[in-house]
C-alpha positions as CSV (number, residue, x, y, z in Angstrom):
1,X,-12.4,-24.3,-1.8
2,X,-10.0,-22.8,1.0
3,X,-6.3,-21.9,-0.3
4,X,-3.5,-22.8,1.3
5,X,-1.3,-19.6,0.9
6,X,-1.7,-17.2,3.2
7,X,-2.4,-13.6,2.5
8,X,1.4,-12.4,3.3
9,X,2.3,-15.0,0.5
10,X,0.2,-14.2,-1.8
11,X,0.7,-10.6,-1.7
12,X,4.1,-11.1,-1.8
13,X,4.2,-12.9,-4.8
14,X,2.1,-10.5,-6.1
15,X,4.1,-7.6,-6.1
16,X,7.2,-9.4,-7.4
17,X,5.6,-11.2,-10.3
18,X,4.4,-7.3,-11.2
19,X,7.5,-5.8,-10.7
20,X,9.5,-8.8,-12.3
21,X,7.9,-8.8,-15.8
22,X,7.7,-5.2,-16.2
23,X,10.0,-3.7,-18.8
24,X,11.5,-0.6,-17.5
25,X,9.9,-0.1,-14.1
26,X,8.3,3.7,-14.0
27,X,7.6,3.7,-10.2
28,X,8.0,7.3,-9.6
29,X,3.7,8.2,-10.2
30,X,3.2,5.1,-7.9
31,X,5.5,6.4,-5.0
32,X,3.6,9.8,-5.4
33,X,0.6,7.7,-5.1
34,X,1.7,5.6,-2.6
35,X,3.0,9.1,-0.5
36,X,-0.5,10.7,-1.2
37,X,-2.3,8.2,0.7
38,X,0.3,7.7,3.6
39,X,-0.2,11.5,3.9
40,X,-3.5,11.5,4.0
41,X,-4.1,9.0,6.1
42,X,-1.8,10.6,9.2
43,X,-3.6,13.0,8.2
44,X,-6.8,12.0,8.8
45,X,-5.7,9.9,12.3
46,X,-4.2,13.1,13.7
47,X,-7.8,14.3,12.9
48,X,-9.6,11.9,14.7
49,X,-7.4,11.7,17.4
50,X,-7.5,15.7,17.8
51,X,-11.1,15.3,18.2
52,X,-11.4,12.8,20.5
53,X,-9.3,14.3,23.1
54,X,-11.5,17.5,22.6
């Protein structure tokens, strides 16, 4: 069975159904979290990139 939402919408309404019904909202370890990966992950294309040129 195919769904008729698409992936932007269902996402979407997944993050704001979780934030909505939370009682108090500790977002802090999930903005390090979030930070960690961004970090590594520029991390790890400046990296690759470095090596290609190489």
């Amino acid at each position: 069975m195919k769904t008729t939402n698409s992936l932007r919408v269902r996402a979407s309404r997944f993050f704001s159904d979780r934030y909505a019904y939370r009682e108090r909202p500790d977002y802090l370890i999930e903005l390090v979290a979030f930070g960690i990966i961004v970090i590594t992950v520029t991390l790890s294309l400046a990296n690759a990139m470095a090596t290609a040129v190489k």
